[in-house]
N, C-alpha and C positions, 0 to 999 in steps of 0.2 A: 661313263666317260672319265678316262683319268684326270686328274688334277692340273691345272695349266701352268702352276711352278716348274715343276721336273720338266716340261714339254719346252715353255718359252722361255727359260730365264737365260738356258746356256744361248740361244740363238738370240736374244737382247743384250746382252754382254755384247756380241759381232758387232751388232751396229752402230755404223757409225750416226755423227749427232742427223745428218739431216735425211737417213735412212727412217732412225728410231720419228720423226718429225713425220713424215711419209704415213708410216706403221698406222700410228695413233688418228689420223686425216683420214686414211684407208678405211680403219673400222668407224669414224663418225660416217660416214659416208654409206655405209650398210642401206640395203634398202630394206631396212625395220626403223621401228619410231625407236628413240633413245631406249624408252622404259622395256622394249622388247631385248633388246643389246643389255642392257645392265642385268635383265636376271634370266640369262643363259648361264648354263652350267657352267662355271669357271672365271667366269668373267672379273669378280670381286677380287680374285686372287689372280689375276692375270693385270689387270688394270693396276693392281699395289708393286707386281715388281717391274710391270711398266715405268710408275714412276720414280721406283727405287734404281732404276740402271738410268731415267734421266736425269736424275738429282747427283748422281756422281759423275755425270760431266756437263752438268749445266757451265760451268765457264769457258767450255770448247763451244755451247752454241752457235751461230749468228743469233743475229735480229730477226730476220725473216723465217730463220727454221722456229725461234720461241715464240714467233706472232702466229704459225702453223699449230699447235702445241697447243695455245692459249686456244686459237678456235675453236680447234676439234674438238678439246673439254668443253667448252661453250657449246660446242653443238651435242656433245652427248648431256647436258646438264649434267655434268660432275667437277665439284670443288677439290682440285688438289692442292696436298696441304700446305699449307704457308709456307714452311719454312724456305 
């Protein structure tokens, strides 16, 4: 399986904030347990520039697309980073 940088990063740049909002909801929502979703092929490096294309427009958010966001991390048990 190829790498899911080259694959997802250019079509995460497209999205807009409450597309990329959508995305991340989409895949907690999978019908696998969290721990089966985190270590599928790609995943690690797909979820990192997941959060790298949110983090440069978190102040186009709403409220309701970051309270989407904040869930779906919460439902897949994964802490993104602070800053």
């Amino acid at each position: 399986m190829p790498p899911a940088r080259p694959l997802s990063e250019p079509r995460l740049k497209e999205c807009g904030t409450g597309n990329l909002a959508r995305v991340i909801l989409a895949v907690s929502k999978l019908e696998l347990i969290p721990w089966d979703i985190k270590g599928s092929p790609g995943f690690a490096t797909w979820v990192a520039c997941f959060e790298t294309m949110s983090m440069r427009r978190m102040n186009a958010f709403r409220g309701e697309e970051l309270v989407r966001l904040i869930s779906a991390f919460a439902d897949l048990r994964h802490r993104p980073p602070a800053e």
